[in-house]
Backbone as a chain_set.jsonl record, in Angstrom:
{"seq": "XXXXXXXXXXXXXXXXXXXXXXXXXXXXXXXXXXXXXXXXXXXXXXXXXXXXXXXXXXXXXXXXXXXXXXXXXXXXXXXXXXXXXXXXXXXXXXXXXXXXXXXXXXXXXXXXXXXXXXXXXXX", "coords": {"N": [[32.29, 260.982, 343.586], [30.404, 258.056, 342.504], [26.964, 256.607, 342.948], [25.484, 253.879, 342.524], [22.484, 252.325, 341.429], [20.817, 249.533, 340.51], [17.963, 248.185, 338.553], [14.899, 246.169, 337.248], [15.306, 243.598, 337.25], [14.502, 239.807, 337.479], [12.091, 237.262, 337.471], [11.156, 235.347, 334.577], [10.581, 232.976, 331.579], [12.495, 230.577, 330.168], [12.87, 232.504, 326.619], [12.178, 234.996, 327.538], [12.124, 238.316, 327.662], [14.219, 240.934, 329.29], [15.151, 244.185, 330.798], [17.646, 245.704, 331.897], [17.729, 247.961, 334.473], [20.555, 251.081, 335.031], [20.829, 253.511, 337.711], [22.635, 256.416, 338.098], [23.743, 258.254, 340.551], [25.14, 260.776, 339.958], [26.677, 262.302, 337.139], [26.998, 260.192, 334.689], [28.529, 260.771, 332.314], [31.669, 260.738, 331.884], [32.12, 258.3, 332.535], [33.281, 254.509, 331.677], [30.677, 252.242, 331.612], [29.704, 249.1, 332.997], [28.37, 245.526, 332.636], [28.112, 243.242, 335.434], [28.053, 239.642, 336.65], [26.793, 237.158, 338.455], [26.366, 233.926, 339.188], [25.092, 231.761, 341.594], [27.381, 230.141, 343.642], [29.269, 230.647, 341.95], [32.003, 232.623, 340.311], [32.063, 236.218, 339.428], [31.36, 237.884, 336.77], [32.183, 238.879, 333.927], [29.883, 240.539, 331.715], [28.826, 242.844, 329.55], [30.107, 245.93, 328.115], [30.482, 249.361, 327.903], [31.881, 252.227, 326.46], [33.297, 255.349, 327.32], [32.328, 257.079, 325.915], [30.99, 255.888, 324.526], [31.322, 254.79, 321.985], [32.224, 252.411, 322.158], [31.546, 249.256, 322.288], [31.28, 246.218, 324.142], [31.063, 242.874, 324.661], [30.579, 239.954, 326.564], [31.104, 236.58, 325.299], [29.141, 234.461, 325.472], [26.592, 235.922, 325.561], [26.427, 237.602, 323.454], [24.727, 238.902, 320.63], [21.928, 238.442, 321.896], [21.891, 240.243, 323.822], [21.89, 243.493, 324.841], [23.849, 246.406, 325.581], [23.821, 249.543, 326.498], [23.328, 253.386, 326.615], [21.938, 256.441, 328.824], [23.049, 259.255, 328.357], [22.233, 262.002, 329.624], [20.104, 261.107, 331.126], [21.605, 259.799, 332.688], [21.802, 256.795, 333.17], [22.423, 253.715, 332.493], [21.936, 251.013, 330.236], [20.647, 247.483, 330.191], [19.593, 245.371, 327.893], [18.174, 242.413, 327.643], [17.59, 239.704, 325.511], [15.947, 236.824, 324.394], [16.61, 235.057, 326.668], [18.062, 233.092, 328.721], [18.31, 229.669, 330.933], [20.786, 229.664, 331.728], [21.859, 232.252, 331.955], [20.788, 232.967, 334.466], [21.482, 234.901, 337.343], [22.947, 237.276, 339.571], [22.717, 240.113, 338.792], [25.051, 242.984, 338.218], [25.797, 246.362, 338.042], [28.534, 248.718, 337.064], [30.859, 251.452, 337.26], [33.562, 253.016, 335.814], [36.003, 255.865, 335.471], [36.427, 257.317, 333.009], [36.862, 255.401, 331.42], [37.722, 252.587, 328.893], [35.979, 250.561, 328.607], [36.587, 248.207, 329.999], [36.731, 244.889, 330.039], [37.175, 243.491, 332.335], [36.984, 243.383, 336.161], [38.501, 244.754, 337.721], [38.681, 247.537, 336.932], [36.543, 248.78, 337.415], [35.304, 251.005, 339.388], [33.406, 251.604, 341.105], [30.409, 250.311, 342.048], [27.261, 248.838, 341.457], [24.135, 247.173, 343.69], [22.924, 245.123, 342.779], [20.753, 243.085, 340.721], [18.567, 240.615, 340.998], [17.681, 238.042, 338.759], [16.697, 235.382, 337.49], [16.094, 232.891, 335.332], [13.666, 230.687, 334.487], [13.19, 227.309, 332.796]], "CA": [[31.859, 259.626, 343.851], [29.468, 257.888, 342.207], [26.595, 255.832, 343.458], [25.253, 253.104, 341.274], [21.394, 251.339, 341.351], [20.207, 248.687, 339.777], [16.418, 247.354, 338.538], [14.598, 245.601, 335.896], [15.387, 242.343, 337.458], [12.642, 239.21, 338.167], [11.783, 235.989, 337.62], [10.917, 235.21, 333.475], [10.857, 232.054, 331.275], [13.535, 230.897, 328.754], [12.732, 233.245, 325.557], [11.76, 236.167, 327.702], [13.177, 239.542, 327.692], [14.431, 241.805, 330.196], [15.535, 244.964, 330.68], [18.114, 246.037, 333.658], [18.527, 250.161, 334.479], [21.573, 250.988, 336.368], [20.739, 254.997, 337.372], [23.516, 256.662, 339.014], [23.579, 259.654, 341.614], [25.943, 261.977, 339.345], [27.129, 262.438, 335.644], [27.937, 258.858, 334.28], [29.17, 261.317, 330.93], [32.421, 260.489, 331.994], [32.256, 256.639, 332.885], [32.584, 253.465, 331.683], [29.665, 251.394, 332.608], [29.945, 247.831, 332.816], [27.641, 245.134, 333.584], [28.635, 241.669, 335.226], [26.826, 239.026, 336.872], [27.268, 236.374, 340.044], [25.592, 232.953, 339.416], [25.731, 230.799, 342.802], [28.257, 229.247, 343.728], [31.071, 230.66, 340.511], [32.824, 233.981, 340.081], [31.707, 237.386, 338.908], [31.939, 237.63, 335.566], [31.828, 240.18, 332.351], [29.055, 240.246, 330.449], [29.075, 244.282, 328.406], [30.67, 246.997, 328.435], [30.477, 250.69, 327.056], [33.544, 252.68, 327.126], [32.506, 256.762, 328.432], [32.053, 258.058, 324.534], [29.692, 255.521, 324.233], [31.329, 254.61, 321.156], [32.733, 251.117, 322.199], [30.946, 248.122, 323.428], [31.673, 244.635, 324.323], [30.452, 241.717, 325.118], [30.784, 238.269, 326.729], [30.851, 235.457, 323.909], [27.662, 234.199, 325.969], [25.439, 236.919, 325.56], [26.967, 238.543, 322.191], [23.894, 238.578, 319.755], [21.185, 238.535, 323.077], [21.948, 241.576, 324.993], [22.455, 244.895, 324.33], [24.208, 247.582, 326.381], [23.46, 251.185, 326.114], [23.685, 254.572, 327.723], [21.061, 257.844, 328.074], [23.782, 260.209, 329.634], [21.24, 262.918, 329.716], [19.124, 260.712, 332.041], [22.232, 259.257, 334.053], [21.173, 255.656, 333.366], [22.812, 252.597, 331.752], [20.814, 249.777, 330.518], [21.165, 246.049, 329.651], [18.443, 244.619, 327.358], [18.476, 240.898, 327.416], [16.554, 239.043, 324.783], [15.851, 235.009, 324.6], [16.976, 234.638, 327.996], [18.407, 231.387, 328.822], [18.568, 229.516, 331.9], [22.109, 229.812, 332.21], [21.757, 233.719, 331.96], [20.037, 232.945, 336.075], [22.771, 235.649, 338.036], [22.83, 239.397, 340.159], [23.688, 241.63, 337.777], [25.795, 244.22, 339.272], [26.155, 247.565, 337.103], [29.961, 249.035, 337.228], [31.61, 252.741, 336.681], [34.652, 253.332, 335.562], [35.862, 256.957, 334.946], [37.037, 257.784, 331.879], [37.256, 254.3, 330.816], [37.334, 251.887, 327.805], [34.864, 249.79, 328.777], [37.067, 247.119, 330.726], [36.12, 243.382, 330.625], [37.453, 243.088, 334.008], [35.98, 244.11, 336.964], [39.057, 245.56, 338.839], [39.423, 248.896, 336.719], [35.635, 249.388, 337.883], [35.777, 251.596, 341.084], [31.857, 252.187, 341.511], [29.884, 249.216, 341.796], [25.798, 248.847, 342.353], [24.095, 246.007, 344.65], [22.864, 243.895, 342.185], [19.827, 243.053, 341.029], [18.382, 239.208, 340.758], [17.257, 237.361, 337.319], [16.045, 234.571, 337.598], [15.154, 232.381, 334.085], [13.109, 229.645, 334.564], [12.837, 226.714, 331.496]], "C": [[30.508, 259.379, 343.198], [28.878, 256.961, 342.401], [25.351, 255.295, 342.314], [23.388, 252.226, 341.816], [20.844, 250.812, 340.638], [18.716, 248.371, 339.58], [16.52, 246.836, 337.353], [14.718, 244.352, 336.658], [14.381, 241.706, 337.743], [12.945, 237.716, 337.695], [10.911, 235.95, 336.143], [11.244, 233.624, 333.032], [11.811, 232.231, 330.472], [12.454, 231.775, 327.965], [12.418, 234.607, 325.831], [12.964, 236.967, 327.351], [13.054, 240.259, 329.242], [15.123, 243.147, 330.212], [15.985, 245.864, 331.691], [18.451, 247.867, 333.186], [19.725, 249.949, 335.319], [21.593, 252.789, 336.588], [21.992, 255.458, 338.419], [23.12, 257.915, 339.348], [24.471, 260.73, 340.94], [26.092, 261.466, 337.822], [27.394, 261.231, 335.498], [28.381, 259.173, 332.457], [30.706, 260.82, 330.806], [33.269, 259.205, 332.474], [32.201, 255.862, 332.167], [31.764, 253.011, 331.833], [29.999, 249.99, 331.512], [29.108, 247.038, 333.277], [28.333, 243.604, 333.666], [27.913, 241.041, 335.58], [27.61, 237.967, 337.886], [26.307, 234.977, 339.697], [26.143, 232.242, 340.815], [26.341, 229.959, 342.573], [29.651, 229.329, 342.45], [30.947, 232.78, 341.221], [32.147, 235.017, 339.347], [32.227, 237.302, 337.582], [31.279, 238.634, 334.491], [30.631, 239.709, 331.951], [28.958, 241.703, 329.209], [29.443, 245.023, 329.193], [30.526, 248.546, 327.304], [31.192, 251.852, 327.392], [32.455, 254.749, 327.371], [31.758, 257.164, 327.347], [31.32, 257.463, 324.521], [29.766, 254.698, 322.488], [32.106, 253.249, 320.129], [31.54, 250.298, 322.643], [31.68, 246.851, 323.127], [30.768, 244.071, 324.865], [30.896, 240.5, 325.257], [30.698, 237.339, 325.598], [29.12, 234.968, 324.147], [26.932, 235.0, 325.589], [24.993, 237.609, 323.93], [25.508, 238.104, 321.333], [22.447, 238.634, 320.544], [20.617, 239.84, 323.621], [22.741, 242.73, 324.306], [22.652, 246.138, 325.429], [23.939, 248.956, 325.627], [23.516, 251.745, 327.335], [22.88, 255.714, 327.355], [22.448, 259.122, 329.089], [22.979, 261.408, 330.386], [20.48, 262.398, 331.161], [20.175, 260.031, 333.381], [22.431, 258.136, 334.427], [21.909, 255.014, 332.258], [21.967, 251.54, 331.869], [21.688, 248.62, 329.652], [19.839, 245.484, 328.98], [18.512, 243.359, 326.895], [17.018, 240.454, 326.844], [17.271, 237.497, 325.13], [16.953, 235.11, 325.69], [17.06, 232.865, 327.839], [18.72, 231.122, 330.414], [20.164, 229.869, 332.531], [22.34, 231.164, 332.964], [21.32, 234.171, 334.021], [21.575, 233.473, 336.84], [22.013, 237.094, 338.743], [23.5, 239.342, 338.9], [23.554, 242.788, 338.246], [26.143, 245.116, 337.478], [27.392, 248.348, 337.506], [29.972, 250.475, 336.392], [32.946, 252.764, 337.029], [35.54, 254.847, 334.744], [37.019, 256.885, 333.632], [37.818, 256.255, 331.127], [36.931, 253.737, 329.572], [36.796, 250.784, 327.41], [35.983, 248.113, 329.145], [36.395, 245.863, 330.946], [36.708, 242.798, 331.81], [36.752, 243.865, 334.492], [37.01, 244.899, 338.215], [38.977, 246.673, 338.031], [37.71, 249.441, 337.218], [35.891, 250.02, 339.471], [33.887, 251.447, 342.187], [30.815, 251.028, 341.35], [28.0, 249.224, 342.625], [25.905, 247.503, 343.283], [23.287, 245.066, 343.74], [21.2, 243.517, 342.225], [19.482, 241.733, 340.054], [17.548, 239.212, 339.524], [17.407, 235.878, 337.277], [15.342, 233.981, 335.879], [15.028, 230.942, 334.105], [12.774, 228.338, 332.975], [11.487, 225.819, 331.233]], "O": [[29.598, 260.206, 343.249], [29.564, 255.951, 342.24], [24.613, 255.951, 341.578], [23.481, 251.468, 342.782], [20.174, 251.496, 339.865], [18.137, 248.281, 340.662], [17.467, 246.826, 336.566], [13.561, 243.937, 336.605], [13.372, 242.268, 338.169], [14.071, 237.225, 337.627], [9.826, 236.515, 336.285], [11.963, 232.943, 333.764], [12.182, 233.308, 330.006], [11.313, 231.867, 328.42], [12.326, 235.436, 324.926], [14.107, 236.697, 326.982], [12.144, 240.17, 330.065], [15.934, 243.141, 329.286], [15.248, 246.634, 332.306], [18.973, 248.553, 332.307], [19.939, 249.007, 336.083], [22.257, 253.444, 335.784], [22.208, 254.824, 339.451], [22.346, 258.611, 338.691], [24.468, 261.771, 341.597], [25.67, 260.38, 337.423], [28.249, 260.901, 336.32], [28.521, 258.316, 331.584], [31.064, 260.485, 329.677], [34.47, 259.058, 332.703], [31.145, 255.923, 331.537], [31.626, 253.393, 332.995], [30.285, 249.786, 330.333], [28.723, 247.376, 334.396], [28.842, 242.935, 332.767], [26.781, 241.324, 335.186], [28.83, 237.977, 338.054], [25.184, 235.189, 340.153], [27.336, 232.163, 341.105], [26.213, 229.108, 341.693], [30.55, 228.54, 342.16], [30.336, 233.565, 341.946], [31.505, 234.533, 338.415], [33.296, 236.777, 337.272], [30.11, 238.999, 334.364], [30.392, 238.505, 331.858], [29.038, 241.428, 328.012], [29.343, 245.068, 330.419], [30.494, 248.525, 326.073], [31.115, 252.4, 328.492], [31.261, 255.013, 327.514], [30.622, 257.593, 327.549], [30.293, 258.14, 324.492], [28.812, 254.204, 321.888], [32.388, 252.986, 318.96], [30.65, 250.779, 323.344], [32.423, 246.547, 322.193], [29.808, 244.561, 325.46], [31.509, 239.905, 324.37], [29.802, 237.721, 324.844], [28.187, 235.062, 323.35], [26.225, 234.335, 324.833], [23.921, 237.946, 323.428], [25.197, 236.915, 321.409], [21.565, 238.923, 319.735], [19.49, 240.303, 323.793], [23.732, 242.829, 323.583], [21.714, 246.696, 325.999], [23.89, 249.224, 324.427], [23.644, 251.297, 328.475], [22.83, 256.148, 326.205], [22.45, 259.539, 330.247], [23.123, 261.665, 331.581], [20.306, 263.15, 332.121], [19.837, 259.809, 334.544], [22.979, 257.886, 335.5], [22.057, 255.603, 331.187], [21.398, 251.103, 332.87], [22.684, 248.645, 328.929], [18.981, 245.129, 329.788], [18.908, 243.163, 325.746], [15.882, 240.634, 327.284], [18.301, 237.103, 325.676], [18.139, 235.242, 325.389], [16.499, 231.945, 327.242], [19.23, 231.987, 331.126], [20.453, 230.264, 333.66], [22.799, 231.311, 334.096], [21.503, 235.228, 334.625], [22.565, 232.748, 336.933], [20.961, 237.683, 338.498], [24.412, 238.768, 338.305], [22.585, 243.469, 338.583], [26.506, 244.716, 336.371], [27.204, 248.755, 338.652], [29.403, 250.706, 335.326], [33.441, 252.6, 338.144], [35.667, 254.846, 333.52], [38.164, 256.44, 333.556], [38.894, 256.117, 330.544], [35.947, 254.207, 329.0], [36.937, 250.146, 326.366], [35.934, 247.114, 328.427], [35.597, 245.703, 331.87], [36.624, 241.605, 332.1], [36.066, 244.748, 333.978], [36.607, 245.438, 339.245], [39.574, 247.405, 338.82], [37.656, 250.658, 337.399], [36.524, 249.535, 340.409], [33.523, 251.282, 343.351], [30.394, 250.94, 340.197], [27.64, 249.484, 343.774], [26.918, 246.887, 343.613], [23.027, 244.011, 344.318], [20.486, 243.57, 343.227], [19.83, 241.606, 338.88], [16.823, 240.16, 339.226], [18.486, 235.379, 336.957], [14.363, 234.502, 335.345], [15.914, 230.128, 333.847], [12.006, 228.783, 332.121], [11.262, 225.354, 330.115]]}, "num_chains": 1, "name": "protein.A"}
């Protein structure tokens, strides 16, 4: 089992940057990680993905060109680096494992899910 935490999150203007960790409690050598996001009041929703090898990613159409997923396996930690932030971008972002996955733009093949951590972009 693996247990998932999130940071990096806050309160920035449009054009900022940010930069979310997601560190997990065991090996994430063998995971997916995925990150999605919750604006109030809509649905959870994809934004990247990086399949276990590390040698896939994806991305939301929204974000594509913005944000960049990555992985230190060594350290255990998946990150999300969001440039020019946009108001829209204002969501939790929840960090997702999926073992031995191919980086799933859904959020059912994730099993392992953090608690989410708020972003906030002000214009």
């Amino acid at each position: 089992q693996v247990q998932l935490v999130e940071s990096g999150g806050g309160s920035v203007q449009a054009g900022d940057s940010l930069r979310l960790s997601c560190v997990a409690s065991g090996r994430i050598a063998v995971y997916a990680m995925g990150w999605f996001r919750q604006a109030p009041g809509k649905e959870r929703e994809f934004v990247a993905a990086i399949n276990w090898s590390g040698n896939k990613l994806y991305y939301a159409d929204s974000v594509k060109g913005r944000f960049t997923i990555s992985r230190d396996n060594a350290k255990n930690t998946a990150y999300l680096q969001m440039n020019s932030l946009i108001p829209e971008d204002t969501a939790v972002y929840y960090c997702a494992a999926d073992q031995y996955g191919e980086g799933a733009t859904m959020a059912r093949p994730y099993k392992y899910w953090g608690q989410g951590t708020q972003v906030t972009v002000s214009s």
